[in-house]
Backbone bond lengths (Angstrom), bond angles and torsions (degrees), N, CA, C in turn:
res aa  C-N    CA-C-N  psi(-1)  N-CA   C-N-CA  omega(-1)  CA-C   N-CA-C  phi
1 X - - - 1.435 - - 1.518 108.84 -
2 X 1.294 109.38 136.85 1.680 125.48 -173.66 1.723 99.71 -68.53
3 X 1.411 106.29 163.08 1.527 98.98 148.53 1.678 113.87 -103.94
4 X 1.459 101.20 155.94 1.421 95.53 -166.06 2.075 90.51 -120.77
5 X 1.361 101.97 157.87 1.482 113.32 -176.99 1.532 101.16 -95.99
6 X 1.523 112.08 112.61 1.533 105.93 179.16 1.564 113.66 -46.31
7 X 1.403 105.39 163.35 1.626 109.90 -178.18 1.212 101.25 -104.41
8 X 1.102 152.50 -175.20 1.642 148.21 -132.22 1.591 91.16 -158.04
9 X 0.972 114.79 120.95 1.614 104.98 178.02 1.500 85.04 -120.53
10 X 1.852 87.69 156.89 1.629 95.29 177.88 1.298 109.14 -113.27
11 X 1.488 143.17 -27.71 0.882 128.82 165.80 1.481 139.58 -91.86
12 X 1.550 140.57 -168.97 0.824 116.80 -166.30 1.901 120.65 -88.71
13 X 1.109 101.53 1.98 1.318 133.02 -164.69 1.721 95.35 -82.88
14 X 1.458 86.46 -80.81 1.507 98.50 179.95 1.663 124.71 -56.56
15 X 1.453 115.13 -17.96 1.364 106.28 161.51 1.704 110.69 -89.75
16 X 0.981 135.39 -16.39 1.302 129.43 166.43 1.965 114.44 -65.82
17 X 1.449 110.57 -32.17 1.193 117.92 159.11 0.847 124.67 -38.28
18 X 1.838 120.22 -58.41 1.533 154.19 -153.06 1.402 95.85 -45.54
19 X 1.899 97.81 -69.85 1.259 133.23 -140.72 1.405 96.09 -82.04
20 X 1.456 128.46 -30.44 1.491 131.28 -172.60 1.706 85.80 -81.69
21 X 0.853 140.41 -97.67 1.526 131.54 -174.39 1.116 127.64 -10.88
22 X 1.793 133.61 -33.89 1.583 162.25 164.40 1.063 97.40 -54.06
23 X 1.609 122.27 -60.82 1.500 129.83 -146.84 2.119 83.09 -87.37
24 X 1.374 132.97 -66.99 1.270 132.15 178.90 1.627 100.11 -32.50
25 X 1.124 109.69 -94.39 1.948 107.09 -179.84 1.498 106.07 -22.77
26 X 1.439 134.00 -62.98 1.271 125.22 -179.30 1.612 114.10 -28.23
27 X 1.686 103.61 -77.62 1.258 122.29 -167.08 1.830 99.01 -55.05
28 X 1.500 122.59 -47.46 1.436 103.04 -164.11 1.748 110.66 -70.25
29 X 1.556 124.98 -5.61 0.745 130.09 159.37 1.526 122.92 -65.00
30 X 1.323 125.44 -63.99 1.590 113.46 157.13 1.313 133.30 -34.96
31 X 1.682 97.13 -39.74 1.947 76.80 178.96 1.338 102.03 -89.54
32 X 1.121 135.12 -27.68 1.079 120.73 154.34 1.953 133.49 -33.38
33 X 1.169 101.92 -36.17 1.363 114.30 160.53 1.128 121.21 -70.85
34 X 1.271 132.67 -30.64 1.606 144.83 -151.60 1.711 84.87 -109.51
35 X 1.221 123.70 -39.11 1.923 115.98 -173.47 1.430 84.49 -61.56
36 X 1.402 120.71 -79.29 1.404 123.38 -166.87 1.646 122.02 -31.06
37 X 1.465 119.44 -27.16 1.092 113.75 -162.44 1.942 91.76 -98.63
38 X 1.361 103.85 -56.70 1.554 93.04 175.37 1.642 124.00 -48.89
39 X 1.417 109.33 -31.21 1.524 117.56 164.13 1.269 98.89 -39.03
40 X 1.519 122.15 -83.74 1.136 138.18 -153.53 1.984 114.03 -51.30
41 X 1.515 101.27 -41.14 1.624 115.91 174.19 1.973 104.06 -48.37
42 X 1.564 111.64 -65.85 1.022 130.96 -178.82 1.915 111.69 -34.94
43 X 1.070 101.41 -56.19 1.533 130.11 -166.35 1.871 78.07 -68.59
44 X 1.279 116.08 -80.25 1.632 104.46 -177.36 1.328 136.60 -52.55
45 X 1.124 103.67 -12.91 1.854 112.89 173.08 1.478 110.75 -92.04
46 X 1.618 97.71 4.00 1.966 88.40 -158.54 1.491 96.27 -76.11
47 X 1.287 127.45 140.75 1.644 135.80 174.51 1.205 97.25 -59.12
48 X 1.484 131.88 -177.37 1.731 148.70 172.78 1.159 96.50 -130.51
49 X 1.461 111.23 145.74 1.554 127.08 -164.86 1.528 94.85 -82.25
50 X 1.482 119.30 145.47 1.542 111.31 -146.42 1.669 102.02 -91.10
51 X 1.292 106.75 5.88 1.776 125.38 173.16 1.651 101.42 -80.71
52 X 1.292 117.03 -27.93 1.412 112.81 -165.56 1.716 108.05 -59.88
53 X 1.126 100.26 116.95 1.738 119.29 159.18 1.220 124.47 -29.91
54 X 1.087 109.80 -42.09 1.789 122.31 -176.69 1.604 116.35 -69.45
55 X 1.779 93.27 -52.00 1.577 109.89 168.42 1.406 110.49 -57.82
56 X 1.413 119.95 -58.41 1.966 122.56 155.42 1.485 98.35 -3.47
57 X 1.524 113.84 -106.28 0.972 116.68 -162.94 1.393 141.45 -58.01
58 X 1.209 98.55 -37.35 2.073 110.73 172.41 1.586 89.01 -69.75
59 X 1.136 161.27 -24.55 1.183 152.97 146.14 1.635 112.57 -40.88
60 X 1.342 114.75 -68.72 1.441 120.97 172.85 1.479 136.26 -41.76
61 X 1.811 86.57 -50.07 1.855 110.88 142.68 0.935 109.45 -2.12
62 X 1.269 105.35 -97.32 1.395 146.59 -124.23 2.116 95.97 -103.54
63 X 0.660 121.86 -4.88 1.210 128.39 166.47 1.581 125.00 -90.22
64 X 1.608 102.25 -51.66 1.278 115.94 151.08 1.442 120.78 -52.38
65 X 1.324 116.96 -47.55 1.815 112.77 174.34 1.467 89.52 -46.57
66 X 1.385 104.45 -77.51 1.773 115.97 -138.48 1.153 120.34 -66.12
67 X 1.256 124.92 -48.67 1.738 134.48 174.98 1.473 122.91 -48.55
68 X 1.262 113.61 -21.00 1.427 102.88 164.34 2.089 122.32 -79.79
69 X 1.472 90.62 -17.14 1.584 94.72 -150.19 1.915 68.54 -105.47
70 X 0.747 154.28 23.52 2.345 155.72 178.47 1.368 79.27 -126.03
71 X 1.600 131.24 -49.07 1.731 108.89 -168.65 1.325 121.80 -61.35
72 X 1.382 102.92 -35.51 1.295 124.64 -174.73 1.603 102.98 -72.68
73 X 1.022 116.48 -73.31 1.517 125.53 176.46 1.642 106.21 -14.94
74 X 1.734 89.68 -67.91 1.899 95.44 -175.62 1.583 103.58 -73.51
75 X 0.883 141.59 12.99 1.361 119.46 -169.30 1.885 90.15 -102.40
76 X 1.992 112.27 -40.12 1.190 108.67 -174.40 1.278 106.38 -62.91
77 X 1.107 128.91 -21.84 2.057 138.65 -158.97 1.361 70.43 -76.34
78 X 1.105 124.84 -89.70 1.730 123.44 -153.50 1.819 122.70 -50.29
79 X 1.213 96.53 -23.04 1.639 114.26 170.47 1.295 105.80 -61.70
80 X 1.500 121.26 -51.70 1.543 142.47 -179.06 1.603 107.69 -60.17
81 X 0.987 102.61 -50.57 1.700 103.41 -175.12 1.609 95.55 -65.91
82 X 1.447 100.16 -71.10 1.643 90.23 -160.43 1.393 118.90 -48.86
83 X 1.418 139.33 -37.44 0.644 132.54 179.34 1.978 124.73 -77.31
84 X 1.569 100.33 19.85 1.837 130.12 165.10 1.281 92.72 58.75
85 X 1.577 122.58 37.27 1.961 90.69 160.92 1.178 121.93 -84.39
86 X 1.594 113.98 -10.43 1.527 132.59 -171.60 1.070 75.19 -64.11
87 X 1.792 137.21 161.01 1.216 150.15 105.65 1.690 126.41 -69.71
88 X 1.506 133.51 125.27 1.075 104.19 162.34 1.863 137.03 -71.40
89 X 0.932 83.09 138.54 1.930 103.09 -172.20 1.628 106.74 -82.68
C-alpha cells in the first residue's frame, strides 16, 4: 500500500468525511492483518495426513536420533533402582 497525501477539505462536512474514510482504511487494514495471521495459525496447526512421506521420515529421523540415547537413559534409571539408591518417597 502507497502512502497517500491527505486532501484538505474545507468544509465541515467534508472534513468529517476525510476522517471517516482514515479511520475505515485504518480498521480494514487490521482485520485484514488479523485474517492473515489467523490464516496463518490454521495452516500451522493443520495435522499431515498420516500417509505423508515427509511425516515418514522426520518421524524415522527422529527415532533414529532419539531411541538410542531413551534406551540408555532407561536402562541407567533401572541400574539406579536396582541397585536401591532411589529411596521410596
Amino acid at each position: 500500500m502507497g502512502t497517500t497525501v491527505p486532501k484538505k477539505a474545507g468544509t465541515p462536512g467534508e472534513k468529517a468525511a476525510l476522517i471517516r474514510d482514515q479511520v475505515a482504511a485504518s480498521e480494514v487494514k487490521y482485520v485484514g492483518d488479523w485474517v492473515d495471521a489467523l490464516v496463518r495459525s490454521i495452516e500451522a496447526l493443520r495435522v499431515p495426513a498420516r500417509d505423508d512421506p515427509a511425516l515418514h521420515k522426520v518421524r524415522a529421523d527422529l527415532d533414529a536420533a532419539s531411541g538410542p540415547a531413551v534406551r540408555d537413559a532407561v536402562a541407567r534409571a533401572l541400574d539406579t533402582v536396582r541397585k536401591g539408591s532411589l529411596k521410596n518417597q
